[in-house]
LODODREN-692087 format. One line per 2 residues: number of its first residue (from 1); for each residue x, y, z of N, C-alpha, C. Coordinates in nm, 3 decimals, always signed. Layout:
BEGIN
NUM) X/Y/Z/X/Y/Z/X/Y/Z ~ ...
//
This chain:
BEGIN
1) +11.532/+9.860/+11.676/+11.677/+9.871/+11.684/+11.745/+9.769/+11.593 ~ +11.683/+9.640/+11.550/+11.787/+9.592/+11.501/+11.768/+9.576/+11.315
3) +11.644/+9.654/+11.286/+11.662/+9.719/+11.145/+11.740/+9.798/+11.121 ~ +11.814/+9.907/+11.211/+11.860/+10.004/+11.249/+12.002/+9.958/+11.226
5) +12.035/+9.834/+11.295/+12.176/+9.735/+11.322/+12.191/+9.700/+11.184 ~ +12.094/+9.645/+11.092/+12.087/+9.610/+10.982/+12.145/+9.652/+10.855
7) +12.057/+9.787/+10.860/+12.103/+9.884/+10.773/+12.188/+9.954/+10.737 ~ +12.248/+9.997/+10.907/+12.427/+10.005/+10.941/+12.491/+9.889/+10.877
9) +12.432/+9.755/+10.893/+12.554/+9.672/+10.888/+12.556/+9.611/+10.676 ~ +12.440/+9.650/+10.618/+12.422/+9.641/+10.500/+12.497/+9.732/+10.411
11) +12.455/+9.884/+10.469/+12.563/+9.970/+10.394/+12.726/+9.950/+10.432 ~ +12.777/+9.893/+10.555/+12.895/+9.885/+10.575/+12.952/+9.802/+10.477
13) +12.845/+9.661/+10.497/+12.947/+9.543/+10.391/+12.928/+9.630/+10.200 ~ +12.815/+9.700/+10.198/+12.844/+9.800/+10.036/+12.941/+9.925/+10.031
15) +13.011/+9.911/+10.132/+13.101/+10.001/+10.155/+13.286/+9.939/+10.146 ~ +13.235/+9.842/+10.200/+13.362/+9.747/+10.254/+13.392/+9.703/+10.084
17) +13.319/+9.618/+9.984/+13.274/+9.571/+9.880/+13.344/+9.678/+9.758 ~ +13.311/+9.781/+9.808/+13.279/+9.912/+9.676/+13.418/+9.937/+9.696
19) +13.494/+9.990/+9.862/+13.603/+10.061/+9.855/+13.742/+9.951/+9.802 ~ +13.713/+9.814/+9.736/+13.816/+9.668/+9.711/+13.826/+9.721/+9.535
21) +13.736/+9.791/+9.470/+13.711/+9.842/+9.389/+13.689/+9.962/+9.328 ~ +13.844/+9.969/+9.166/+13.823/+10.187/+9.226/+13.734/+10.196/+9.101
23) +13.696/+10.169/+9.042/+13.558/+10.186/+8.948/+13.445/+10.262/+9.062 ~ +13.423/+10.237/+9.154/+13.369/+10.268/+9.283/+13.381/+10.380/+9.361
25) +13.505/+10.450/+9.340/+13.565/+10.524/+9.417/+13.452/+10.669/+9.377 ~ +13.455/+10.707/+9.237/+13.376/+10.818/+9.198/+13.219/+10.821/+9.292
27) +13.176/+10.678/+9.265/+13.022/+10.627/+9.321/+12.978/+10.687/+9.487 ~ +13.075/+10.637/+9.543/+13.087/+10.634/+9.661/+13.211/+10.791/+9.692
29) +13.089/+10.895/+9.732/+13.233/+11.025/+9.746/+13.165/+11.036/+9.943 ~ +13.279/+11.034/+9.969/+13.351/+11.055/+10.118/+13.219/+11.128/+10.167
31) +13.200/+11.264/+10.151/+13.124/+11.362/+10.224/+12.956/+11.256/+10.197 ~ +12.890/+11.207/+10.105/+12.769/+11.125/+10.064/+12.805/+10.975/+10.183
33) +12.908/+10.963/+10.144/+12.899/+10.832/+10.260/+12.878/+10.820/+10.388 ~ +12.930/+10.965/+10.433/+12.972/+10.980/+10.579/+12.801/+11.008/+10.609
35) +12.732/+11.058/+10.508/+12.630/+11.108/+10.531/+12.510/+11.013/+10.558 ~ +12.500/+10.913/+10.464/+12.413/+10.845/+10.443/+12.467/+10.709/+10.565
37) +12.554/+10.727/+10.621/+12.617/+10.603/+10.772/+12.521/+10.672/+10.839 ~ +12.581/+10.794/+10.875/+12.491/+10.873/+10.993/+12.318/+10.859/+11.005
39) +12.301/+10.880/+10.865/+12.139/+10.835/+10.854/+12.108/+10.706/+10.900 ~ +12.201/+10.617/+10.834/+12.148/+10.497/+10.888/+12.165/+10.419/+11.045
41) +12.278/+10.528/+11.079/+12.272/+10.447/+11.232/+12.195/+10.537/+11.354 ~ +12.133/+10.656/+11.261/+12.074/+10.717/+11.374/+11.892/+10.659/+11.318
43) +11.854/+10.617/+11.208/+11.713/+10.592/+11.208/+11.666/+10.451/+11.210 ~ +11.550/+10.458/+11.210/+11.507/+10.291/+11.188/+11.469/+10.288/+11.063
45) +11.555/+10.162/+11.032/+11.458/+10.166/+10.868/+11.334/+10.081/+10.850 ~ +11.224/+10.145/+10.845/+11.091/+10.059/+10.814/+11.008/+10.055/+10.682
47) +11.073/+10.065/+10.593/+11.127/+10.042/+10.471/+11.037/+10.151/+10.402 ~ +10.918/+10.292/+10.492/+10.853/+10.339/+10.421/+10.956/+10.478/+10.375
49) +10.860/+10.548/+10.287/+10.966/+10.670/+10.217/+10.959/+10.790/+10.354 ~ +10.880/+10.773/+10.421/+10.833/+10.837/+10.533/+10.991/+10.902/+10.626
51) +11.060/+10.735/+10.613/+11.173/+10.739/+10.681/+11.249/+10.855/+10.636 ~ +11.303/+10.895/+10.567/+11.372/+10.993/+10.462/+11.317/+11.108/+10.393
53) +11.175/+11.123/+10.407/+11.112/+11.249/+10.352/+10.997/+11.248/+10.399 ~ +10.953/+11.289/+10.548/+10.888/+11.298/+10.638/+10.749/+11.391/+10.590
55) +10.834/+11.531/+10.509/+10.759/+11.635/+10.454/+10.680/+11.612/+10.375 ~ +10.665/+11.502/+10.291/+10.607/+11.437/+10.129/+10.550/+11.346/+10.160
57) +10.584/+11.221/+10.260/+10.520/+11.083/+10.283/+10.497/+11.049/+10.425 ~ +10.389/+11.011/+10.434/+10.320/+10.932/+10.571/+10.317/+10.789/+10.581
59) +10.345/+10.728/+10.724/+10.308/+10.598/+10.680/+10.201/+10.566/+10.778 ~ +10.106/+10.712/+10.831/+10.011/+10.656/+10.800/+9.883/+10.740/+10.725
61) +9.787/+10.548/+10.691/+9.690/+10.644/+10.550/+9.604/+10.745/+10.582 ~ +9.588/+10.752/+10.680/+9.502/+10.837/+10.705/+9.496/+11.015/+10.677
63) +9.653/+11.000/+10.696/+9.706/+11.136/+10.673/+9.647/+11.199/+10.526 ~ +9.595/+11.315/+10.548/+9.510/+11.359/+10.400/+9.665/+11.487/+10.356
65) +9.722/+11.494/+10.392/+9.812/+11.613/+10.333/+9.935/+11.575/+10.291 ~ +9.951/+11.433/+10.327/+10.101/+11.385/+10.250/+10.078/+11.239/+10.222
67) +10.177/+11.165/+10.064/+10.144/+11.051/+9.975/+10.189/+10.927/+10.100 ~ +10.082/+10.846/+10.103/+10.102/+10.723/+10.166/+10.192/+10.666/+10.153
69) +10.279/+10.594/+10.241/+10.419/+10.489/+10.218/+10.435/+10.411/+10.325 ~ +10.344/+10.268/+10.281/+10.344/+10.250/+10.448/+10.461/+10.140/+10.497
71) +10.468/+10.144/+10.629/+10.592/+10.010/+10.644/+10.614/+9.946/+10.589 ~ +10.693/+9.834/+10.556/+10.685/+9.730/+10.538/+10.643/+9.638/+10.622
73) +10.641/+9.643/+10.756/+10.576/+9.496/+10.868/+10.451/+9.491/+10.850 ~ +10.390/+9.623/+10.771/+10.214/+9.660/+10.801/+10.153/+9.598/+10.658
75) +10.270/+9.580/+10.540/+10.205/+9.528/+10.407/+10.275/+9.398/+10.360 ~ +10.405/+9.366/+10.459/+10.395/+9.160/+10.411/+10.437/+9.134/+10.542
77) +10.422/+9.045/+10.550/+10.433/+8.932/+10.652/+10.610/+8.894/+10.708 ~ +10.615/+8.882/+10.788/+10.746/+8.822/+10.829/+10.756/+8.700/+10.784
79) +10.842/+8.698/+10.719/+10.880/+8.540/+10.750/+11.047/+8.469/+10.730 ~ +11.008/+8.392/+10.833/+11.141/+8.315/+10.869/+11.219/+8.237/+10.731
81) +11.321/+8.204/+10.694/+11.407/+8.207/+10.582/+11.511/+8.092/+10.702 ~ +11.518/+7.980/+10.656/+11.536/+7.836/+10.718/+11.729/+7.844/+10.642
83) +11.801/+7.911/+10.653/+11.944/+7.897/+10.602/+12.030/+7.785/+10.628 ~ +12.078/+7.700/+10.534/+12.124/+7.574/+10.485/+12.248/+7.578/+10.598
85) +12.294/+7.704/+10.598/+12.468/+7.721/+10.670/+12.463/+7.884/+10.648 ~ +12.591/+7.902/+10.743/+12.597/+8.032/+10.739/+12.687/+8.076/+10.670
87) +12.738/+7.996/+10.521/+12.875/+8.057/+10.478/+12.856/+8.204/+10.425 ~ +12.947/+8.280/+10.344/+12.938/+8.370/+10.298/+12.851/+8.378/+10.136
89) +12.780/+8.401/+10.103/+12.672/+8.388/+9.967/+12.779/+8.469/+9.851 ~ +12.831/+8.564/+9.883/+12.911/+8.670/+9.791/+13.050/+8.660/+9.803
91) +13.023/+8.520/+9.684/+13.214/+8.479/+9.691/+13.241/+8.589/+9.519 ~ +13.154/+8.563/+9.420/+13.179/+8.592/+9.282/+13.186/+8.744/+9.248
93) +13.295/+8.813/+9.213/+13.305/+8.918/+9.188/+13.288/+8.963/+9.082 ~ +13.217/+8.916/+8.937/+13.265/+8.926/+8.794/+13.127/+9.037/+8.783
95) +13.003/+9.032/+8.924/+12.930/+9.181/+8.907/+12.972/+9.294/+8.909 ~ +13.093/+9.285/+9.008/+13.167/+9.433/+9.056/+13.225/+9.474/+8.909
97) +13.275/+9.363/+8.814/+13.368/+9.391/+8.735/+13.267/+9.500/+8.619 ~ +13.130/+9.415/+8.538/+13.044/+9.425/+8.474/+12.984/+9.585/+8.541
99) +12.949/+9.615/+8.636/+12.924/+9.726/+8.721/+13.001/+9.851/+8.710 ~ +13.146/+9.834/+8.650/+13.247/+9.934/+8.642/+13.244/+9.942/+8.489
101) +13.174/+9.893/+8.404/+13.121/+9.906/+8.299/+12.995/+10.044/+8.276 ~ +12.963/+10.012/+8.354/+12.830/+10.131/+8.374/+12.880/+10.286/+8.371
103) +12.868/+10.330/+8.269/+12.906/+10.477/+8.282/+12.913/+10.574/+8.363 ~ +12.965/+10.671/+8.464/+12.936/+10.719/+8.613/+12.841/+10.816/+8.556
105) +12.767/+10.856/+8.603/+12.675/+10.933/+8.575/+12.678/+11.095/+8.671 ~ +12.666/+11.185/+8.587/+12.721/+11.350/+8.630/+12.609/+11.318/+8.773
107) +12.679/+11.428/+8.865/+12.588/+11.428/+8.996/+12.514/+11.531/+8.941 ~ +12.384/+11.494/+8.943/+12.264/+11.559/+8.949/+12.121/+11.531/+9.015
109) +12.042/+11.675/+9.032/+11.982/+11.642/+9.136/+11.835/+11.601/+9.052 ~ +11.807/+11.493/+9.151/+11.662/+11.412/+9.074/+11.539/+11.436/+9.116
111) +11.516/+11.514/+9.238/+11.458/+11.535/+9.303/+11.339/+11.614/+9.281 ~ +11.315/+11.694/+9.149/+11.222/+11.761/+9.066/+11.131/+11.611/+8.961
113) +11.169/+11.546/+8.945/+11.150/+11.490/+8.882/+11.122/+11.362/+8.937 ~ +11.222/+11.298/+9.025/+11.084/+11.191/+9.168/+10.977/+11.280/+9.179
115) +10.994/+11.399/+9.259/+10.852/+11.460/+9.285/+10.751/+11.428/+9.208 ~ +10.756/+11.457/+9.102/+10.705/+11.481/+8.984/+10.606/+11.329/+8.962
117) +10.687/+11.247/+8.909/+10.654/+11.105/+8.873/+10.569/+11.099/+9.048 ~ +10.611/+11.092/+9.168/+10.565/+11.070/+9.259/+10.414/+11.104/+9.280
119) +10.380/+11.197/+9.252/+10.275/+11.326/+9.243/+10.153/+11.264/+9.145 ~ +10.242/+11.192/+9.016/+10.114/+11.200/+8.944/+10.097/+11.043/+8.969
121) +10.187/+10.967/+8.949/+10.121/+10.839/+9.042/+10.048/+10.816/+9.176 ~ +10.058/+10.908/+9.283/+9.932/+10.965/+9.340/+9.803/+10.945/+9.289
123) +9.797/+11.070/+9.248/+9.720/+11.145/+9.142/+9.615/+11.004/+9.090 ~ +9.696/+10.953/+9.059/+9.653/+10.810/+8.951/+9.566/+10.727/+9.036
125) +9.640/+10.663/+9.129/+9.565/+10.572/+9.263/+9.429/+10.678/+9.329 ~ +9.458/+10.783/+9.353/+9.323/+10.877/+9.422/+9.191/+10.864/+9.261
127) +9.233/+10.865/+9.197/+9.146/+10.895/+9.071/+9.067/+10.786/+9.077 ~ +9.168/+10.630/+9.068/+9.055/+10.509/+9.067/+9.042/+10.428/+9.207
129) +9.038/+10.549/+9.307/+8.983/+10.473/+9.411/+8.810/+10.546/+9.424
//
């Protein structure tokens, strides 16, 4: 649950961040946002691809019919991060500015083409194991 709290509360503050900025506005379209909240406050995120494409990735290896992706708790270690104070880290805005530099890019779908790259990097790891 509280990766879950997390992830809600990560995309909120890239939400909160993005909407102070209309370079942003194209990036971030209403119907994609509403969408990707819902995802995140209804799943846990355990950082494998599993989470989001159930059909394609397992997290676990054993599975012989879909590409391994395993947690993250299962491949590093926790560890505690000792914080000086709790101020705010993201006072400097001159990324947001540099960022609205970046050309918007046509919505298109990538998803032939992850596959793709996905598949043969597979492919690659099964070969030299």
């Amino acid at each position: 649950m509280i990766m879950v709290a997390a992830t809600v509360m990560a995309f909120m503050i890239m939400m909160r961040h993005a909407s102070f900025e209309n370079g942003f506005d194209n990036f971030f379209q209403h119907r994609l946002a509403k969408r990707a909240y819902q995802f995140a406050s209804q799943h846990a995120h355990t950082g494998s691809r599993a989470d989001f494409w159930p059909q394609l990735f397992s997290a676990e290896k054993a599975d012989p019919f879909r590409i391994y992706s395993p947690r993250l708790e299962t491949v590093w270690p926790n560890i505690s991060h000792p914080f000086s104070d709790r101020r705010d880290w993201f006072t400097d805005k001159t990324i947001i500015k540099m960022m609205e530099t970046i050309p918007v890019m046509k919505e298109e779908d990538i998803t032939a083409n992850y596959m793709r790259n996905i598949q043969t990097l597979n492919a690659a790891v099964k070969a030299v194991q």
